[in-house]
Backbone as a chain_set.jsonl record, in Angstrom:
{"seq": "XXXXXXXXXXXXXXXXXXXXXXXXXXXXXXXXXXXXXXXXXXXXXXXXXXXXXXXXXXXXXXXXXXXXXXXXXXXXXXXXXXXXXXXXXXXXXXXXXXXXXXXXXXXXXXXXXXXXXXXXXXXXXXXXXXXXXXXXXXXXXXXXXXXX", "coords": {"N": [[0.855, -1.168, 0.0], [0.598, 2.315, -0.717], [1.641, 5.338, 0.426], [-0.051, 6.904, -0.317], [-2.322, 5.675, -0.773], [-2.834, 4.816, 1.424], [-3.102, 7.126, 2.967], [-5.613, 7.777, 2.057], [-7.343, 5.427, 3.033], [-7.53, 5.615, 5.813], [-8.854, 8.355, 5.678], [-11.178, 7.557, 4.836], [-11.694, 5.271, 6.783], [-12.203, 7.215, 8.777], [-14.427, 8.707, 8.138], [-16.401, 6.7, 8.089], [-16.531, 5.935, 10.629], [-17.211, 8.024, 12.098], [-20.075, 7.951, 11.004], [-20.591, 6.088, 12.012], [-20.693, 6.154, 14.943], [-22.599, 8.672, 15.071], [-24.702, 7.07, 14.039], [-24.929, 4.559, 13.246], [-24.554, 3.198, 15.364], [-26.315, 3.547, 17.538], [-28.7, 2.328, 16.41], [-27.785, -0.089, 16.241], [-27.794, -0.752, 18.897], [-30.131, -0.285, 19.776], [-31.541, -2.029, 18.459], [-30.491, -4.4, 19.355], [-31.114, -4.123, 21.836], [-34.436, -4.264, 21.864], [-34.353, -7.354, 20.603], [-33.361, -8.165, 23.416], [-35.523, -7.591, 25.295], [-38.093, -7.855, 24.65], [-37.061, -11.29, 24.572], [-37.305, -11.644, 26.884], [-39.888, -11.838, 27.454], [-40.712, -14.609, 26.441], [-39.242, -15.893, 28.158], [-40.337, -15.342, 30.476], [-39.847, -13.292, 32.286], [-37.012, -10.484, 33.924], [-34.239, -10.903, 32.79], [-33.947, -13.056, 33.573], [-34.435, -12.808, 36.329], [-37.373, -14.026, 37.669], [-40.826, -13.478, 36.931], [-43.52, -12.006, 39.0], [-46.05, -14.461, 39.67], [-49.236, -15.572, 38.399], [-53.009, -14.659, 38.938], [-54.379, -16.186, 37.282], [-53.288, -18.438, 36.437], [-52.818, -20.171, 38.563], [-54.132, -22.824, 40.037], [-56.991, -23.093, 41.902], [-57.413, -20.775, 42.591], [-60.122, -18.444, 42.453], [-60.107, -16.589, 40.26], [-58.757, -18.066, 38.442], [-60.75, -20.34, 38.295], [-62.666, -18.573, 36.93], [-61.43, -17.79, 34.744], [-60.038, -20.657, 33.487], [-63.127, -21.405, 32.919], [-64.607, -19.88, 30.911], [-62.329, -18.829, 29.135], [-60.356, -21.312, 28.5], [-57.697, -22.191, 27.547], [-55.845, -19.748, 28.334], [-55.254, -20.621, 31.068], [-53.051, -21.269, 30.75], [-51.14, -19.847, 29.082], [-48.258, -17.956, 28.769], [-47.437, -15.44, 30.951], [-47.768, -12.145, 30.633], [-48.14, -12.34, 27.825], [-51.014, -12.342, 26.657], [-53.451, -12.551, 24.684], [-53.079, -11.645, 22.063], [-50.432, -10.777, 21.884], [-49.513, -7.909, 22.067], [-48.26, -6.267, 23.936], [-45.822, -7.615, 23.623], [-45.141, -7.052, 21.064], [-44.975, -3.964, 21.134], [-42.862, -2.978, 22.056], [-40.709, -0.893, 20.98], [-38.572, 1.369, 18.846], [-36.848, 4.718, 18.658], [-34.369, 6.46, 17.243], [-32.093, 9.132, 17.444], [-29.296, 11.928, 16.653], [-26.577, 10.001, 17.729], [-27.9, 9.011, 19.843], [-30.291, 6.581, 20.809], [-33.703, 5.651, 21.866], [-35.395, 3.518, 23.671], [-38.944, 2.068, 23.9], [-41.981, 0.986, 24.825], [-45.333, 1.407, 23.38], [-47.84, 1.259, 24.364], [-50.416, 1.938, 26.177], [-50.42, 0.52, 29.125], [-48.198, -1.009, 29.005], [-45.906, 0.404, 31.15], [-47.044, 0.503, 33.423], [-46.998, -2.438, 34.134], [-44.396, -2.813, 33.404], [-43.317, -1.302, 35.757], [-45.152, -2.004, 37.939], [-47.709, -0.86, 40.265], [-49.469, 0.214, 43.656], [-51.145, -1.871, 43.336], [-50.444, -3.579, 41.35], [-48.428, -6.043, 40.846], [-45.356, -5.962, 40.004], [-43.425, -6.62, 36.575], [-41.575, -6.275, 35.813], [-39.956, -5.611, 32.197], [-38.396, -4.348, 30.464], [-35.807, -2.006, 30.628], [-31.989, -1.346, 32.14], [-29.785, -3.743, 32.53], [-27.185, -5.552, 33.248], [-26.472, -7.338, 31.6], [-27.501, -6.609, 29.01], [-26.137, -4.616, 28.674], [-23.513, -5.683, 27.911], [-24.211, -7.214, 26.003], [-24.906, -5.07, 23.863], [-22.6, -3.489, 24.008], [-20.798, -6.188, 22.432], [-22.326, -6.218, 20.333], [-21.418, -3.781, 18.967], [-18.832, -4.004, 19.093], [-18.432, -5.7, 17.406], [-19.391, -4.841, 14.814], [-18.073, -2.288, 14.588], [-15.059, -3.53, 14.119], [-15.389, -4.337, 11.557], [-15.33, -1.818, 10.128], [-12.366, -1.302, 10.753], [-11.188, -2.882, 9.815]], "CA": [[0.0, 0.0, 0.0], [1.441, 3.377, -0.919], [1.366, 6.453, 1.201], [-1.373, 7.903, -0.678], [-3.683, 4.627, -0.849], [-3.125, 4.596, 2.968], [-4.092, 8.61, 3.273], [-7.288, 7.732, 1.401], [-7.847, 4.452, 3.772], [-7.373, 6.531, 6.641], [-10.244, 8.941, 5.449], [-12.482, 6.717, 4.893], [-12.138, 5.157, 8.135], [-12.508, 7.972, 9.854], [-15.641, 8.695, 7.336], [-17.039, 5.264, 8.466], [-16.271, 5.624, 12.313], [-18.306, 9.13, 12.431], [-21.247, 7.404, 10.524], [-20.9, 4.583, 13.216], [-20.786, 6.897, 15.993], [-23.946, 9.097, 15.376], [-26.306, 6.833, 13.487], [-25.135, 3.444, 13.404], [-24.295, 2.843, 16.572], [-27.601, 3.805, 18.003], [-29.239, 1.633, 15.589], [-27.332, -1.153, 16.497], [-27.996, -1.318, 20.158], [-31.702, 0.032, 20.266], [-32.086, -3.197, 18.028], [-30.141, -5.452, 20.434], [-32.483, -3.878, 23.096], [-35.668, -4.543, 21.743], [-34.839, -8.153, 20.707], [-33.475, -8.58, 24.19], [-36.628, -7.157, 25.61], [-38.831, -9.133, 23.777], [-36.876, -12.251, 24.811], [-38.079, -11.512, 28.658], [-41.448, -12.219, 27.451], [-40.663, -15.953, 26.249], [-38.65, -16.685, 30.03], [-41.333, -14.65, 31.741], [-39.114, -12.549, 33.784], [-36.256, -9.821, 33.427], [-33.019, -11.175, 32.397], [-33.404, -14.781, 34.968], [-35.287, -12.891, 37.62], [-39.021, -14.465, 37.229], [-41.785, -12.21, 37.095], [-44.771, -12.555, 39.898], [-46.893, -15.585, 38.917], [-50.517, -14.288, 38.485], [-53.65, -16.078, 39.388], [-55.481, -17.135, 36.341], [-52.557, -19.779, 36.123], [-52.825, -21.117, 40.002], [-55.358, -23.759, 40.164], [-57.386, -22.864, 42.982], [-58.012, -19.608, 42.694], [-61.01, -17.978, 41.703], [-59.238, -15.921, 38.561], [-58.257, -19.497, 37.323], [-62.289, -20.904, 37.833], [-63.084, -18.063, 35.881], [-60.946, -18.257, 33.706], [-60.746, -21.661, 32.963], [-64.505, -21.257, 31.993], [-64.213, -18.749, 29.431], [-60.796, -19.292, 27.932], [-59.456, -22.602, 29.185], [-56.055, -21.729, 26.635], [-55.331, -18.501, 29.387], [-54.548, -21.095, 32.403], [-51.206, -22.101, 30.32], [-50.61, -18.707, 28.501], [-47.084, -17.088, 29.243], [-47.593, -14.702, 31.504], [-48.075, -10.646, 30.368], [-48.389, -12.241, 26.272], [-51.897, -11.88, 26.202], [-53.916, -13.597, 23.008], [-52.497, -10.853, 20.475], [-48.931, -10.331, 21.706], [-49.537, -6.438, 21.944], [-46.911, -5.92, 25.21], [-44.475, -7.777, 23.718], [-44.49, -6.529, 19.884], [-45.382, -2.864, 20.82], [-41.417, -2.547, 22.05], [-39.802, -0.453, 19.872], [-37.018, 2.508, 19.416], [-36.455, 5.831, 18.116], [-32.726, 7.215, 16.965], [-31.219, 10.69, 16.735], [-27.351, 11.123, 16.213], [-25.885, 9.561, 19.143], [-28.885, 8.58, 20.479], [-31.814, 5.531, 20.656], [-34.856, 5.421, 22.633], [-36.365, 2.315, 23.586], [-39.75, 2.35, 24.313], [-43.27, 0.711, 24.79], [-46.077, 2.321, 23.312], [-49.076, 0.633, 24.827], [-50.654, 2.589, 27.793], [-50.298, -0.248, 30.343], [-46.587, -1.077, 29.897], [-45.447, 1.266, 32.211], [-47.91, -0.371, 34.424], [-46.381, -3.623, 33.985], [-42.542, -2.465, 33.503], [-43.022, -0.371, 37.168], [-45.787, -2.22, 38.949], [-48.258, 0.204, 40.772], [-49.05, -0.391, 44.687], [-51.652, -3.135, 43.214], [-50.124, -4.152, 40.595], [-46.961, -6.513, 40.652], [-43.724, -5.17, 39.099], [-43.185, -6.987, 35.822], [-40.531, -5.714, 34.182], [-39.455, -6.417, 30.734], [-36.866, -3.454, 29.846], [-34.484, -1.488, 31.601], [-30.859, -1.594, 32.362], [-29.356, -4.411, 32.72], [-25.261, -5.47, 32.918], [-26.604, -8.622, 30.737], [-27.804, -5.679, 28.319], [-24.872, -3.696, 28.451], [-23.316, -7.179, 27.795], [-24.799, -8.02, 24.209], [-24.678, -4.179, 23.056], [-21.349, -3.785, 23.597], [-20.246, -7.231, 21.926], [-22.401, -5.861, 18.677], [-21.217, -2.91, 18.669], [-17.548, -3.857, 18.753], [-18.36, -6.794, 15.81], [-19.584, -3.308, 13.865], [-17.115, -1.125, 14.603], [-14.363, -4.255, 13.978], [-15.469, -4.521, 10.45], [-14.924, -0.609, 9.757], [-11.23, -1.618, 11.092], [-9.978, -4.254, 8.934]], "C": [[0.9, 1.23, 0.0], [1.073, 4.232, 0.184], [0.242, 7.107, 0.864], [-2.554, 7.188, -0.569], [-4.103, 4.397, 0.936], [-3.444, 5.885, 3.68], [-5.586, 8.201, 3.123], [-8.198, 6.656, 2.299], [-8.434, 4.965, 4.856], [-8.787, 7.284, 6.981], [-11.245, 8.243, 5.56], [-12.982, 5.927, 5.894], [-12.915, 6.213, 9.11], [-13.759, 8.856, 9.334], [-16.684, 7.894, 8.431], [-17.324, 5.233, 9.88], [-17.11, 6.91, 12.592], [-19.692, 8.679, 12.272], [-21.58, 6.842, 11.334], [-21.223, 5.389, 14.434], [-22.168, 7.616, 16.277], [-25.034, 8.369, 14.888], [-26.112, 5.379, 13.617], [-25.512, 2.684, 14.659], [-25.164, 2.575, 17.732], [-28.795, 2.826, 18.004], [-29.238, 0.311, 16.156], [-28.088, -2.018, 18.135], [-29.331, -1.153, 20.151], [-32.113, -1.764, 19.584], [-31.589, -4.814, 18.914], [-31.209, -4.976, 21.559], [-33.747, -4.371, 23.003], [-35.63, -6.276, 21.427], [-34.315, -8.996, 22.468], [-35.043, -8.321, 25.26], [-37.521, -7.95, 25.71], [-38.485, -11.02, 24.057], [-37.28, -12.436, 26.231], [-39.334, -12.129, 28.297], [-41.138, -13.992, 27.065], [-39.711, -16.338, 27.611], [-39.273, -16.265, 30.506], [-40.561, -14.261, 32.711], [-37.957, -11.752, 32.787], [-35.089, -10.02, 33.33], [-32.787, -12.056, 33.812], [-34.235, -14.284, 36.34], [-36.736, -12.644, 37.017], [-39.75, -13.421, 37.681], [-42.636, -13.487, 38.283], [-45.939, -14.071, 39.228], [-48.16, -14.675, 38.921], [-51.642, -15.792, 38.404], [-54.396, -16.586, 38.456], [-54.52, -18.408, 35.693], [-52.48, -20.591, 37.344], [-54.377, -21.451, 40.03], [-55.804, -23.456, 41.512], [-57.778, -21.66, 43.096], [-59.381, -19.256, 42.084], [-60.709, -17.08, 40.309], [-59.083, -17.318, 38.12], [-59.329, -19.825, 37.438], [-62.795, -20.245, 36.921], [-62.842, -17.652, 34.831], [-60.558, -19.014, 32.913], [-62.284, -21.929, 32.033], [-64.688, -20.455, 30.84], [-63.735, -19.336, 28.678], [-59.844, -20.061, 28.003], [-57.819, -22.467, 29.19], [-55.109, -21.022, 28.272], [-55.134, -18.918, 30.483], [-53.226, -20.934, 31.879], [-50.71, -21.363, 29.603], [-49.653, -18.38, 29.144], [-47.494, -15.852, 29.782], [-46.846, -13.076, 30.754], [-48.107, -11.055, 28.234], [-49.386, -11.972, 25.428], [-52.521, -12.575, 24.768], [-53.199, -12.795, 21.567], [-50.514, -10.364, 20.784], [-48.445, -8.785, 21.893], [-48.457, -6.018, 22.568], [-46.069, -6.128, 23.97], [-44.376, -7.142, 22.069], [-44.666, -4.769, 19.921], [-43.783, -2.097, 21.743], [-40.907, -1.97, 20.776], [-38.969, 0.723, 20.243], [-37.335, 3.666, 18.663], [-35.208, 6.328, 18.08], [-32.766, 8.834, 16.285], [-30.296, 10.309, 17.152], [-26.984, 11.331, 18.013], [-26.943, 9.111, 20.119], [-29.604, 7.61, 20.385], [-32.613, 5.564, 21.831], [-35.354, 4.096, 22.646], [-37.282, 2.317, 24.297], [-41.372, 1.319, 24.014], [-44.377, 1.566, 24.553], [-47.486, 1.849, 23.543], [-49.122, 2.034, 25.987], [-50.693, 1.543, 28.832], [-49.037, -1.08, 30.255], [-45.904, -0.475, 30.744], [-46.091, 0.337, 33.697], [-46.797, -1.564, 35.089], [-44.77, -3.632, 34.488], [-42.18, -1.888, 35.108], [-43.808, -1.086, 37.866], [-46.591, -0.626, 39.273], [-48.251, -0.727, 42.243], [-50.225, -1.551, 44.502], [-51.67, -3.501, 42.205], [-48.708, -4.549, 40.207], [-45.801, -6.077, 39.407], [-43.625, -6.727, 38.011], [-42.046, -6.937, 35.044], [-39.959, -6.467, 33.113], [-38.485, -5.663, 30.168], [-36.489, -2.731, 30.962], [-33.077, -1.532, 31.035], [-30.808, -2.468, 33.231], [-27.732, -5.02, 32.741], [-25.424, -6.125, 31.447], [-26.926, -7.729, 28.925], [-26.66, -5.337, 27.479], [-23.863, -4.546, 27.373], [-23.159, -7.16, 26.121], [-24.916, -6.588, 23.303], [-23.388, -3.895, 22.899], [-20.605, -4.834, 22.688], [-20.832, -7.105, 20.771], [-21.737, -4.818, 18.341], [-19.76, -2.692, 18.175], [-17.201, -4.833, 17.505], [-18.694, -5.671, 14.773], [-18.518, -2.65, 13.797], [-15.454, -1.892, 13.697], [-14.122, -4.201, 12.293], [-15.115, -3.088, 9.429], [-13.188, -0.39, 9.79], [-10.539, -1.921, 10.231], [-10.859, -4.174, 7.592]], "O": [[1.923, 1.198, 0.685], [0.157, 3.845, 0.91], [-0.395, 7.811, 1.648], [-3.642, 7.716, -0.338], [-5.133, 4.012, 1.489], [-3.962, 5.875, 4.797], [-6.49, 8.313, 3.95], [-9.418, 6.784, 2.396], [-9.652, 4.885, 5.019], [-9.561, 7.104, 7.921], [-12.136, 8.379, 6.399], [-14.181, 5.737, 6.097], [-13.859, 6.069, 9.887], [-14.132, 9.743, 10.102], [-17.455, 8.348, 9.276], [-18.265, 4.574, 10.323], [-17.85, 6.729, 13.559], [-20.508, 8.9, 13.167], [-22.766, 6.849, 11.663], [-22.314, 5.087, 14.918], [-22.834, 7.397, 17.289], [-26.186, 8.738, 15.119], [-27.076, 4.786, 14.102], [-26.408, 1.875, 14.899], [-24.981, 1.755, 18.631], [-29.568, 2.521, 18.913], [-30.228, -0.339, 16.494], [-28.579, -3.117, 18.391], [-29.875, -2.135, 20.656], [-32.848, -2.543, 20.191], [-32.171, -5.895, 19.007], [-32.073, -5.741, 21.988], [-34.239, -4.915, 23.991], [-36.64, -6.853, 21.831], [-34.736, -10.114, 22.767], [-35.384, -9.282, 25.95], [-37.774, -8.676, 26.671], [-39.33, -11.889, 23.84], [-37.584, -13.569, 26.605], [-39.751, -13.03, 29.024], [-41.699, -14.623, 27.961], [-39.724, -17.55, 27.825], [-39.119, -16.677, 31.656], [-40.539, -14.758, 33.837], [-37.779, -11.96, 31.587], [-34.499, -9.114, 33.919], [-31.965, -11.93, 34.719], [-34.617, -15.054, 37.222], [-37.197, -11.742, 36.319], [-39.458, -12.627, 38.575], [-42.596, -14.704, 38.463], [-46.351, -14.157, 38.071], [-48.232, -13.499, 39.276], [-51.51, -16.983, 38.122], [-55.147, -17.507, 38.778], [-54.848, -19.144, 34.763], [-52.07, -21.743, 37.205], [-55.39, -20.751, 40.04], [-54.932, -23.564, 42.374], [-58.701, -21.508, 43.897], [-59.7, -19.924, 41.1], [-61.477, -17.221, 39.357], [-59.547, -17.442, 36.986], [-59.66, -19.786, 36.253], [-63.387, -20.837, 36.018], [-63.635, -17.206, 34.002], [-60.51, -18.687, 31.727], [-62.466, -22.438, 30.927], [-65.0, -20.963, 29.763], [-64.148, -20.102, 27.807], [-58.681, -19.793, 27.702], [-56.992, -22.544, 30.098], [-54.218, -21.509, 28.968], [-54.809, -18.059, 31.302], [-52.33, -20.47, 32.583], [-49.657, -21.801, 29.141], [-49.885, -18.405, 30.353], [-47.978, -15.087, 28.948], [-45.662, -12.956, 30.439], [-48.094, -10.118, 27.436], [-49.332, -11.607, 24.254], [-51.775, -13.068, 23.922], [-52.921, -13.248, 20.456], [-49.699, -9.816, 20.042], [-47.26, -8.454, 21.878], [-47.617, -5.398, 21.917], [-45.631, -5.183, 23.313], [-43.257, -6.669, 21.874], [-44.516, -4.188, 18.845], [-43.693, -0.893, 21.986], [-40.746, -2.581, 19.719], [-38.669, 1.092, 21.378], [-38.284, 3.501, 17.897], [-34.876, 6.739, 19.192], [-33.19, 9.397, 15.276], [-30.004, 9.256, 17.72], [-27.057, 12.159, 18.921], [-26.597, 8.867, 21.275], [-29.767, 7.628, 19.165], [-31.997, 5.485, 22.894], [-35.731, 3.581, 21.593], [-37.008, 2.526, 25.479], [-41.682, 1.058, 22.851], [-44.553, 2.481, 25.358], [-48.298, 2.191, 22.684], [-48.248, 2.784, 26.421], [-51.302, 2.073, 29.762], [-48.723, -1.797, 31.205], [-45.004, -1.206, 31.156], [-45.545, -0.243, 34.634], [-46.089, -1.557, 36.097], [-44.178, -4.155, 35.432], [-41.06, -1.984, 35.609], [-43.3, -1.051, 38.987], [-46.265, 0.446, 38.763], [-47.62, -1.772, 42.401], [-50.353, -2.261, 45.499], [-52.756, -3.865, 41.756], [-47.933, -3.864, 39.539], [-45.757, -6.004, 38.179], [-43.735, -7.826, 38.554], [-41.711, -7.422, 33.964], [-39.579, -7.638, 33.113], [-37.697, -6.197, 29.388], [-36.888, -2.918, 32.111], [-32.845, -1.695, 29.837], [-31.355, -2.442, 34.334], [-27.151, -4.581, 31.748], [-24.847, -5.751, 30.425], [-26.582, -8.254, 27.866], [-26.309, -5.554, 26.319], [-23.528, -4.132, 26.263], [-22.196, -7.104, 25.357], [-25.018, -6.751, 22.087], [-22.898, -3.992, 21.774], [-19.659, -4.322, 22.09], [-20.253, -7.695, 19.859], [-21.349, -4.871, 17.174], [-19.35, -1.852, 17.374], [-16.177, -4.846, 16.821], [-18.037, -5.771, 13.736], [-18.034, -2.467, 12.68], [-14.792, -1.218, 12.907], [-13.013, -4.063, 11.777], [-14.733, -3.188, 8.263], [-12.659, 0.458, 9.072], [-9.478, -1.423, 9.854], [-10.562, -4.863, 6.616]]}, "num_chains": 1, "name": "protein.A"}
């Protein structure tokens, strides 16, 4: 490589690594966020710690007699998935440069994600290390490839 083909490399890295910085980068993780997110809902709980059980799945309760009768299915449903999935596909993100939002746009995730004082804490997003974890390790397989 000449001196001049390795000026021009140079540039273009440092092209590539700005791009990555305000828009990719953002991109990258909001989308690791949401499908970690989303994976809470198939373990029922927030990254290994189980959510509250709830009673239309404990036999014995009255929520499970009456729900049994109805909608038999909704004893053995995954807890917060609901028949249409709404919670868990209404995760999503928003990016400006250097930025992503991740966010639920239902009105009763918040609910769920925080608990109220009668209604058990659920959560499904946040910060997490396990998070931190799996955005970092895309972010540096992205950035890696701008490298070499």
């Amino acid at each position: 490589m000449t001196f001049g083909e390795f000026t021009i490399r140079l540039n273009t890295m440092q092209q590539q690594a700005v791009q990555f910085l305000n828009s990719d980068a953002p991109e990258y993780a909001a989308n690791v966020a949401v499908e970690k997110f989303r994976e809470n809902f198939d373990s029922e709980g927030f990254f290994k710690a189980t959510w509250p059980e709830v009673q239309r799945r404990q036999p014995g309760t009255k929520t499970y007699k009456a729900v049994a009768n109805r909608h038999p299915v909704d004893t053995r449903r995954k807890i917060l998935t609901g028949r249409t999935g709404n919670l868990r596909n209404s995760i999503n993100y928003r990016t400006q440069p250097k930025v992503a939002t991740v966010y639920s746009d239902t009105p009763y995730g918040k609910y769920h994600n925080d608990g109220t004082r009668k209604f058990p804490q659920r959560q499904f997003m946040g910060e997490h290390p396990e998070l931190h974890k799996a955005v970092i390790e895309k972010l540096e397989k992205e950035l890696n490839k701008i490298i070499k």
